[in-house]
MMTF fields as JSON, N, C-alpha, C and O atoms, coordinates in Angstrom:
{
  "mmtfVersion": "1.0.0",
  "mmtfProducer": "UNKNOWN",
  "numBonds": 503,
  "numAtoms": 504,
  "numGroups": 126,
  "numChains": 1,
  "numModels": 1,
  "chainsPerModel": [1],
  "groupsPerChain": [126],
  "chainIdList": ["A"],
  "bondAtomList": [4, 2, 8, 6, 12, 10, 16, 14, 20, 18, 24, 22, 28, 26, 32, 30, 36, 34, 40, 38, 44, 42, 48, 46, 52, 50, 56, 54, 60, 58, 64, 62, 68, 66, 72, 70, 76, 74, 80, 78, 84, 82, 88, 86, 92, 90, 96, 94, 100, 98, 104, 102, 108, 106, 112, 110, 116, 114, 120, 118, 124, 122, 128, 126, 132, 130, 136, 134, 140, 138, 144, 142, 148, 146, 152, 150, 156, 154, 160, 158, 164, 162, 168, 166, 172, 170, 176, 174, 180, 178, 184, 182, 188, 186, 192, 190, 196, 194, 200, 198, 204, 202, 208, 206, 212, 210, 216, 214, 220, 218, 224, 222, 228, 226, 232, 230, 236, 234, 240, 238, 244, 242, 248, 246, 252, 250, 256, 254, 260, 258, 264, 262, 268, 266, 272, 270, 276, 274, 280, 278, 284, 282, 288, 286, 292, 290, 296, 294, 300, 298, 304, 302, 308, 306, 312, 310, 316, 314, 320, 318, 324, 322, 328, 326, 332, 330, 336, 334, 340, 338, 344, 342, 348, 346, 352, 350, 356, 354, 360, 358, 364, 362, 368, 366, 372, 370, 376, 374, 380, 378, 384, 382, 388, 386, 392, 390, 396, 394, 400, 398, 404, 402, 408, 406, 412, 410, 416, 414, 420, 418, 424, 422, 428, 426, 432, 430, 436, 434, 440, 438, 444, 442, 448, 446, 452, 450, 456, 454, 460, 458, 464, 462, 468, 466, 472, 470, 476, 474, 480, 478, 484, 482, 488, 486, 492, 490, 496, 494, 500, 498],
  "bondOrderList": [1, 1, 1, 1, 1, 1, 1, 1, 1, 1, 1, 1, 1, 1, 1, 1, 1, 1, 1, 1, 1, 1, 1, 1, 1, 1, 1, 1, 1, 1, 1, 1, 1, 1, 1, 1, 1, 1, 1, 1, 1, 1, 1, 1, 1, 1, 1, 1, 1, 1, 1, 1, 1, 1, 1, 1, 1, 1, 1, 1, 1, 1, 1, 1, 1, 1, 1, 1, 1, 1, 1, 1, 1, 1, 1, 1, 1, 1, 1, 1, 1, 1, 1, 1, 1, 1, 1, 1, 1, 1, 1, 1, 1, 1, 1, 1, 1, 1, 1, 1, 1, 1, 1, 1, 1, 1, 1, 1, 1, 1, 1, 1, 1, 1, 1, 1, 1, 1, 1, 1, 1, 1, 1, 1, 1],
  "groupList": [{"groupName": "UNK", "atomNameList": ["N", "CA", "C", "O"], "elementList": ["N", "C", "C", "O"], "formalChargeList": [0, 0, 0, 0], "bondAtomList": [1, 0, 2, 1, 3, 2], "bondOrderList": [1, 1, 2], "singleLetterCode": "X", "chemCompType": "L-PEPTIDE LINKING"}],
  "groupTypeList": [0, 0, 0, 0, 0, 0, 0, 0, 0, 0, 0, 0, 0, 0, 0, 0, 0, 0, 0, 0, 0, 0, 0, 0, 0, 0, 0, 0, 0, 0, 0, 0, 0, 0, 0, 0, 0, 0, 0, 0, 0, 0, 0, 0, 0, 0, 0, 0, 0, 0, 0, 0, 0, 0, 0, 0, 0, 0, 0, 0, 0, 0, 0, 0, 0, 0, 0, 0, 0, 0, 0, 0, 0, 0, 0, 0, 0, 0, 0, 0, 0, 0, 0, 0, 0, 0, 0, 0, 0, 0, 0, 0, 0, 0, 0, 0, 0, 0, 0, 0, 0, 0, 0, 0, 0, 0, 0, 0, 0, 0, 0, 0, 0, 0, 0, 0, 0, 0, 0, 0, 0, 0, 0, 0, 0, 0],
  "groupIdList": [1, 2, 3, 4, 5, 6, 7, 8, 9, 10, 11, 12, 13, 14, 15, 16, 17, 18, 19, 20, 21, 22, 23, 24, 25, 26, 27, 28, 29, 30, 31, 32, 33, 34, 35, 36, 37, 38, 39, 40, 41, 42, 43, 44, 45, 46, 47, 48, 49, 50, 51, 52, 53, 54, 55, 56, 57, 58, 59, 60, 61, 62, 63, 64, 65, 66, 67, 68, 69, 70, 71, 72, 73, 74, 75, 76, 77, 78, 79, 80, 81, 82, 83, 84, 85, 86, 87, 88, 89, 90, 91, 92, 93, 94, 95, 96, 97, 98, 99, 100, 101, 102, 103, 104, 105, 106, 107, 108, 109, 110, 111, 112, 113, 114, 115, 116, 117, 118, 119, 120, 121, 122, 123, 124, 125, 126],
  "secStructList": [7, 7, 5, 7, 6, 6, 6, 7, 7, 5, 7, 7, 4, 4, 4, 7, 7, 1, 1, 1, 7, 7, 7, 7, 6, 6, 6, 7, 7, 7, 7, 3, 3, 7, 7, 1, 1, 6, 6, 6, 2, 2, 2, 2, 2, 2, 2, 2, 2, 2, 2, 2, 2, 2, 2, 2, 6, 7, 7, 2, 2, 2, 2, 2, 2, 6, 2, 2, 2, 2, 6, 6, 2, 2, 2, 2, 2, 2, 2, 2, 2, 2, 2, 2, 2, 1, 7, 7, 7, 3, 3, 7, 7, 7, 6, 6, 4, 4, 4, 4, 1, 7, 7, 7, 6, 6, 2, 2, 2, 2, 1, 1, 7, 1, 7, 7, 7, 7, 7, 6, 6, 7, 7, 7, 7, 7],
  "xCoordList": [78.887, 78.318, 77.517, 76.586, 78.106, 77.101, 76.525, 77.236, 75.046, 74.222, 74.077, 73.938, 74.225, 73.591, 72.2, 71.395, 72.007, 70.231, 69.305, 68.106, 70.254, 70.031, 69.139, 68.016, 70.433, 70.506, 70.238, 69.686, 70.634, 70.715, 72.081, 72.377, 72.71, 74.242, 75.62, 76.131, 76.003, 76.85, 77.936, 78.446, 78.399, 79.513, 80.652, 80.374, 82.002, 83.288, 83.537, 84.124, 83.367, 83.067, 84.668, 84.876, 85.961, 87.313, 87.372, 88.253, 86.202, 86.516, 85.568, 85.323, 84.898, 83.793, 84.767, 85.418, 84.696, 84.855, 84.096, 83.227, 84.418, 83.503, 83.027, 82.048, 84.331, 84.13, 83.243, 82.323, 83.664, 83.086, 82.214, 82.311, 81.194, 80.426, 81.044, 81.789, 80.299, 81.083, 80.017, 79.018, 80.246, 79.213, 79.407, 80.394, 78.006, 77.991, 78.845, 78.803, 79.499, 80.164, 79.194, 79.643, 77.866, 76.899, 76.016, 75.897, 75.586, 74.479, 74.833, 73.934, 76.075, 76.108, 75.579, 76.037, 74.941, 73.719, 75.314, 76.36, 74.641, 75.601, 75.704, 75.02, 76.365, 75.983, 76.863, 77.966, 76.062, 77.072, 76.814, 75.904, 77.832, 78.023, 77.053, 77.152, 75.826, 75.446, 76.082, 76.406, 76.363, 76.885, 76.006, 75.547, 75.545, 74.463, 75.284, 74.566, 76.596, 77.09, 78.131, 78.911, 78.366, 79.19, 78.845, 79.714, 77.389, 77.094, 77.397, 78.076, 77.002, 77.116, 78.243, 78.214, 79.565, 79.89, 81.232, 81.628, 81.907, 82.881, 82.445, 83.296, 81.019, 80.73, 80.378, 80.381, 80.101, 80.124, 81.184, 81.154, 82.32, 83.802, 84.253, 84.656, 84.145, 84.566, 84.27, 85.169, 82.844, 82.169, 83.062, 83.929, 82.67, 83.474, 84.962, 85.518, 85.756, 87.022, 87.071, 87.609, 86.244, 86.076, 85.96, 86.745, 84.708, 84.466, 85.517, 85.604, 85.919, 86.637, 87.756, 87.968, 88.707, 89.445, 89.302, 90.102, 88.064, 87.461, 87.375, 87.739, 86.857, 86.873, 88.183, 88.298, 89.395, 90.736, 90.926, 91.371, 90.734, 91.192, 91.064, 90.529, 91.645, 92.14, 90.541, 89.376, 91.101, 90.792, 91.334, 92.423, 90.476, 91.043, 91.753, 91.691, 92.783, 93.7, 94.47, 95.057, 94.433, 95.038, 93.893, 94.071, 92.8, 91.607, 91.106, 90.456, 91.291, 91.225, 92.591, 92.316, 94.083, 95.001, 95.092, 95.619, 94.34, 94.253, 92.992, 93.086, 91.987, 90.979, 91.329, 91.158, 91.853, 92.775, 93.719, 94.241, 94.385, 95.399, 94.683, 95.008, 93.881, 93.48, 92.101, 91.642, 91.55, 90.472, 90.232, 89.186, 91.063, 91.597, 91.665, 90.879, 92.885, 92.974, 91.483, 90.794, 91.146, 89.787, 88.741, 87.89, 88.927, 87.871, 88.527, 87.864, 89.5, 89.705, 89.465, 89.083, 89.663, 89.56, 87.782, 87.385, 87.087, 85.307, 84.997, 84.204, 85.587, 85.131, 85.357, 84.393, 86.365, 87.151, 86.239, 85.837, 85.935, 84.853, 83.373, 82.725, 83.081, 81.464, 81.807, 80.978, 82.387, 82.787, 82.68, 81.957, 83.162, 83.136, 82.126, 81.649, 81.75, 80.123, 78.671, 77.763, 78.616, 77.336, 77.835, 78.921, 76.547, 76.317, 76.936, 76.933, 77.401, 77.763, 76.543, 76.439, 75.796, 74.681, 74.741, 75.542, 74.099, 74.923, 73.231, 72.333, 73.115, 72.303, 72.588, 73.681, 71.292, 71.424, 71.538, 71.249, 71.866, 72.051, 71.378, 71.7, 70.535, 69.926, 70.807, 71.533, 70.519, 71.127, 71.826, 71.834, 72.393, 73.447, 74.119, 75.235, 73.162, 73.686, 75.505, 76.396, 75.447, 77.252, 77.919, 78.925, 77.558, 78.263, 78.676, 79.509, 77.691, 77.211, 78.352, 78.842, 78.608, 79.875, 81.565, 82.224, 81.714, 83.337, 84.072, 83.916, 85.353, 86.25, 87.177, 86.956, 88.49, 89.581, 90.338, 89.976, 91.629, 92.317, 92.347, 91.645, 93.358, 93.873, 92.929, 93.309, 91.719, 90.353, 90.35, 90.319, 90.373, 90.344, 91.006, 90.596, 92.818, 93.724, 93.879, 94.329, 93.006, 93.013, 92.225, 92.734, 90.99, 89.548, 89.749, 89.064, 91.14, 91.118, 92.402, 93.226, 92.333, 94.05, 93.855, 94.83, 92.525, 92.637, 93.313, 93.692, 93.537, 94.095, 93.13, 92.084, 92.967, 91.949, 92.664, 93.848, 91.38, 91.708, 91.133, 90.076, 92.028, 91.906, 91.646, 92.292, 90.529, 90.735, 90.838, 89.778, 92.064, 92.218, 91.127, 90.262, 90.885, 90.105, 88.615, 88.004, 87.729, 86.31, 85.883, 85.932, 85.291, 84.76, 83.433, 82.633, 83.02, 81.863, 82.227, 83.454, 81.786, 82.058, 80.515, 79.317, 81.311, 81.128, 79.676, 79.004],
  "yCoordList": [82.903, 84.136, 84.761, 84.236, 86.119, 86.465, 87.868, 88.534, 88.188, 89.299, 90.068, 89.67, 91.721, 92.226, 92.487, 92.86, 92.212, 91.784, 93.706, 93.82, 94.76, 96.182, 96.404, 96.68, 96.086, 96.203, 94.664, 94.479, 93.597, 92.582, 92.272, 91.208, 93.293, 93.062, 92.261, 92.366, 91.594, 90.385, 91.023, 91.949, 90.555, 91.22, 90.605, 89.816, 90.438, 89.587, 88.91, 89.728, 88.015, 87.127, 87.593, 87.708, 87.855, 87.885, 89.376, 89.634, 90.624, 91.68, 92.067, 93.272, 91.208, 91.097, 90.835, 89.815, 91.848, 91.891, 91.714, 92.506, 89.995, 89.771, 90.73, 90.78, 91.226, 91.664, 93.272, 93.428, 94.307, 95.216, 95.419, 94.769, 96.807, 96.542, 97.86, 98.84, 97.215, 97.818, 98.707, 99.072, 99.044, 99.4, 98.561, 98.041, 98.676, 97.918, 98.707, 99.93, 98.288, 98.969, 99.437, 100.183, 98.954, 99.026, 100.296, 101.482, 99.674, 101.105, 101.636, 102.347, 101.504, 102.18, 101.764, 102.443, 101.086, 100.485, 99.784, 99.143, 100.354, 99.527, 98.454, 98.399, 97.502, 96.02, 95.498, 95.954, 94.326, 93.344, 92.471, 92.498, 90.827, 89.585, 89.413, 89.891, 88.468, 87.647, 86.689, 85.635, 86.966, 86.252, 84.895, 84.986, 83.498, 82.868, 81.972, 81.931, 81.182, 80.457, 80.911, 80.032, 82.119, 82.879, 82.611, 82.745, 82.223, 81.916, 80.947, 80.951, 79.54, 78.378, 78.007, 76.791, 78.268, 77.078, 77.42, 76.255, 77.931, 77.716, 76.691, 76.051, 76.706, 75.221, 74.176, 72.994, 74.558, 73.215, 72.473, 71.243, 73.233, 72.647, 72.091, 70.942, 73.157, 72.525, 70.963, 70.139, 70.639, 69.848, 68.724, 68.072, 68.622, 67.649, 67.67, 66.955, 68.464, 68.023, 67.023, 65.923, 67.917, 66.897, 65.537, 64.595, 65.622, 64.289, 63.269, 62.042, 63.779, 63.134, 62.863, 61.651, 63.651, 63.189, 62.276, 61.518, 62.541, 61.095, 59.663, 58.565, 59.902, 58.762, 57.919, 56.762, 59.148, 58.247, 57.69, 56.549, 58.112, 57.559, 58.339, 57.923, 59.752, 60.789, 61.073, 61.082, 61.285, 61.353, 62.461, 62.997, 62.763, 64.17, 64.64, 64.656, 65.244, 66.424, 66.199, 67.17, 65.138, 64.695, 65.537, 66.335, 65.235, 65.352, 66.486, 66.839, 67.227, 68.787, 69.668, 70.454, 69.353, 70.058, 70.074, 70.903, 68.767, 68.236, 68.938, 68.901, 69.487, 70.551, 71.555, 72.218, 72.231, 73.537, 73.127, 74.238, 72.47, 72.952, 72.734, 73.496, 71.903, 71.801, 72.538, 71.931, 73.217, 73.465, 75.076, 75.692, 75.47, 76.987, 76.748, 77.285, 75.689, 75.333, 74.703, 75.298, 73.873, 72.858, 74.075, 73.865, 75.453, 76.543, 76.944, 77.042, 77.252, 77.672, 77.102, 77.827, 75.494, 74.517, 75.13, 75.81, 74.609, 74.603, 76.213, 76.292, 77.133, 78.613, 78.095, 78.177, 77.698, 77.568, 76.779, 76.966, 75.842, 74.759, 75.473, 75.712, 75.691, 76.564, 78.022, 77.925, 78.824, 80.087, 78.997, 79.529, 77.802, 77.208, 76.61, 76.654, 75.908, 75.041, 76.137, 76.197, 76.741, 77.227, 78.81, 79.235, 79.276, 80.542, 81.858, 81.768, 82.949, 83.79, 84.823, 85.475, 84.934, 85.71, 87.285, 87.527, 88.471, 89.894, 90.539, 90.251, 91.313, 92.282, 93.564, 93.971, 94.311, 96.004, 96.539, 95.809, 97.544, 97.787, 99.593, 100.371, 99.913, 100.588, 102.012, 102.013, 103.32, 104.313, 104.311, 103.153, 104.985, 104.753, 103.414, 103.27, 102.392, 100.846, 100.577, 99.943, 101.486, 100.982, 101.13, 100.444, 101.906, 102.473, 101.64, 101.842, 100.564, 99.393, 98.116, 97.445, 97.985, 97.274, 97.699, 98.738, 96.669, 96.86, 97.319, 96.956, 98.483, 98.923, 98.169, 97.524, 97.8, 97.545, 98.63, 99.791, 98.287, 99.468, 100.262, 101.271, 99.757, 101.014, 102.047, 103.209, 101.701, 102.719, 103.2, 104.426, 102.764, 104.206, 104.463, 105.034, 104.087, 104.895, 106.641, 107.715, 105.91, 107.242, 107.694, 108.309, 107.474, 108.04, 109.398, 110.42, 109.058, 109.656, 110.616, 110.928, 110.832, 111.361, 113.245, 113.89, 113.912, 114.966, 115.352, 114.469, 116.306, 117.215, 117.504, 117.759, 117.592, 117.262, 118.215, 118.38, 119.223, 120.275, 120.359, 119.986, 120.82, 120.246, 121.872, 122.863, 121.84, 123.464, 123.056, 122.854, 123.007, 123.04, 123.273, 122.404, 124.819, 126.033, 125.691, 126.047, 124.905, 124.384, 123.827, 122.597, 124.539, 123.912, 123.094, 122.991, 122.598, 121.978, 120.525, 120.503, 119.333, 118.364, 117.293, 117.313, 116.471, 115.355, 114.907, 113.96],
  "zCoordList": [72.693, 72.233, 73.375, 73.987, 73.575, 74.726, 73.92, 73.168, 74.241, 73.871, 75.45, 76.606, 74.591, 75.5, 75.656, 74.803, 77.005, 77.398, 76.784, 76.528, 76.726, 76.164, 74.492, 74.072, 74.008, 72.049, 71.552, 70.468, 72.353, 71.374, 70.522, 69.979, 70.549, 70.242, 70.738, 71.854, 69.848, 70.437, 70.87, 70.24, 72.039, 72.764, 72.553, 71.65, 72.874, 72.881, 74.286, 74.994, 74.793, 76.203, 77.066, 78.273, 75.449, 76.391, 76.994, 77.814, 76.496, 76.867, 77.824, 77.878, 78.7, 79.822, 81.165, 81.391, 81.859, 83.371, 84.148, 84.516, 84.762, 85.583, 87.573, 88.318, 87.56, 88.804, 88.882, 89.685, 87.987, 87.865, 86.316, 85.275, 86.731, 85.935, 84.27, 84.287, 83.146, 81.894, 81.215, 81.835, 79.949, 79.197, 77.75, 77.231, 77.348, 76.0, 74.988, 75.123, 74.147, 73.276, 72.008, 71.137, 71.977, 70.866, 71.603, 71.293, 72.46, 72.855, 74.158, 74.605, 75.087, 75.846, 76.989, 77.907, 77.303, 78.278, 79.734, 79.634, 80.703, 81.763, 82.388, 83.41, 82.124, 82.232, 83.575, 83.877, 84.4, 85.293, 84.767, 83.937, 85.165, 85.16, 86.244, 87.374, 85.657, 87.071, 87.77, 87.223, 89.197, 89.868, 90.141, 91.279, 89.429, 89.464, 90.58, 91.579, 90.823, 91.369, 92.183, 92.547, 92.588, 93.146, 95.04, 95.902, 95.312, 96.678, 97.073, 98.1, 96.383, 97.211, 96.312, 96.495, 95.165, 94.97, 96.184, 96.203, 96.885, 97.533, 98.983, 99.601, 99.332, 100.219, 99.381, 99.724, 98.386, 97.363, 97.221, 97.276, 97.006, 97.161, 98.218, 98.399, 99.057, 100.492, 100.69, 100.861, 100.645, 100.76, 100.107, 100.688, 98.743, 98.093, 98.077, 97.243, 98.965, 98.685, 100.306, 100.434, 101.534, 102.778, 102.168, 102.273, 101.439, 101.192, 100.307, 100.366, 99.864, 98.705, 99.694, 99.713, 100.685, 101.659, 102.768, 103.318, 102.962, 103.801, 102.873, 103.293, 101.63, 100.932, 100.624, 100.22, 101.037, 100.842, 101.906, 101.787, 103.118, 104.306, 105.422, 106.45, 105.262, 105.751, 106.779, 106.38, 108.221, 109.363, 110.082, 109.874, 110.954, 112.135, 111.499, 110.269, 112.323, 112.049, 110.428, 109.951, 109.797, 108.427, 107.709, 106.788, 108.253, 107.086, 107.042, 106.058, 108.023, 108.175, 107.246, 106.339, 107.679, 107.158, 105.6, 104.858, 105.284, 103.857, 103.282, 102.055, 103.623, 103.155, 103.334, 102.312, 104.269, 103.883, 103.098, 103.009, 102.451, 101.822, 100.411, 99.5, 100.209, 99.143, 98.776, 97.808, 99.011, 98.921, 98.331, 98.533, 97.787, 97.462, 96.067, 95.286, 95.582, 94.25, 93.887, 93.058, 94.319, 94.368, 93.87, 93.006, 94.566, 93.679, 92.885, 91.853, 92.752, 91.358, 90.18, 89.262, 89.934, 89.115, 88.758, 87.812, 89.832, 90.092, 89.264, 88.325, 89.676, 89.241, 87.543, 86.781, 87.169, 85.646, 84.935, 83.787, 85.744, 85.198, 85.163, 84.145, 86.212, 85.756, 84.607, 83.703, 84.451, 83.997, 82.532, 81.689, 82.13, 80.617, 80.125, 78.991, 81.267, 80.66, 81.032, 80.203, 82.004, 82.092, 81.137, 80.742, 81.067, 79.768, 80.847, 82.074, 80.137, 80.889, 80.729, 79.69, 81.582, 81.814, 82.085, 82.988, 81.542, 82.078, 82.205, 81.414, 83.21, 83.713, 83.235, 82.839, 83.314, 83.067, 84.435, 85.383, 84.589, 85.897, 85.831, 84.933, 86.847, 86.896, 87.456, 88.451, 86.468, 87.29, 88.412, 88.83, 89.086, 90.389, 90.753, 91.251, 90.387, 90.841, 90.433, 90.998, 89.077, 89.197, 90.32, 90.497, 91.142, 92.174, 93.491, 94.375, 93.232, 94.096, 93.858, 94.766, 92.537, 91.851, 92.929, 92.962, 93.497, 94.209, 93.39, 92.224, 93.795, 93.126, 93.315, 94.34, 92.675, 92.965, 93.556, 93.363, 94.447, 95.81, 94.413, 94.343, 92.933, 92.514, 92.146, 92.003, 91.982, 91.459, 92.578, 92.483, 93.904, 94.481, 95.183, 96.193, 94.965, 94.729, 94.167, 94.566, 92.71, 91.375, 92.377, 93.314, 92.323, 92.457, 93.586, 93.541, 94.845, 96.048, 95.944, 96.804, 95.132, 95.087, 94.807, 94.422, 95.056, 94.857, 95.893, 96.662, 96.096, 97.389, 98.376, 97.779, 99.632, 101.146, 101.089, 100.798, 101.566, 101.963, 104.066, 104.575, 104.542, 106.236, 106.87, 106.527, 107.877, 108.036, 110.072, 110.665, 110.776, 112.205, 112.435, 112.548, 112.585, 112.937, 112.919, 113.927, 111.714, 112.051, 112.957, 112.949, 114.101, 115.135, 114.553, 115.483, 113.58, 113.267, 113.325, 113.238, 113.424, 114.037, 113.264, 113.545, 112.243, 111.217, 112.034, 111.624]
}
């Protein structure tokens, strides 16, 4: 069950986008996902998959090719696993701040698609 930190109104957890930010469907209020584990867990992983490859055996160049290859899935699992046991936490986000939220290319695909208007002739200079 997640509330918004706004109204107090229970939200639906499957219709929460973690990457950009939404609005409450109750009062409108503009909300993000806190990113609480978004900093350290990809060296967290790292870490334990090194380690866990050293603990098999795996040395130099084995034990290196074997953390790159594994260590991609190794976050995904870790993201899947924190995203289920810890609470999904959401912020208000202050006037303009949505703006601050990354777009995906196709948003600003749409977003850029008016017509540029180009004038040779302006000698004025950006």
């Amino acid at each position: 069950m997640v509330l918004c930190p706004g109204c107090g109104g229970v939200l639906d957890r499957r219709k929460i986008k973690s990457i950009k930010a939404f609005e409450c469907p109750i009062c409108g209020q503009e909300l993000a996902v806190k990113m609480r584990f978004a900093r350290w867990m990809p060296w967290a992983t790292l870490l334990l998959v090194a380690a866990i490859g050293f603990g098999v055996g795996l040395r130099g160049v084995y034990l290196l090719v074997a953390v790159l290859l594994a260590w991609f899935p190794a976050l995904v699992v870790a993201y899947s696993i924190a995203g289920t046991v810890f609470p999904l936490e959401l912020r208000t986000l202050k006037s303009g701040e949505a703006n601050a939220v990354p777009l995906t290319f196709r948003e600003i695909v749409r977003k850029n698609r008016e017509p540029v208007e180009l004038n040779l002739n302006d000698k004025k200079r950006p």
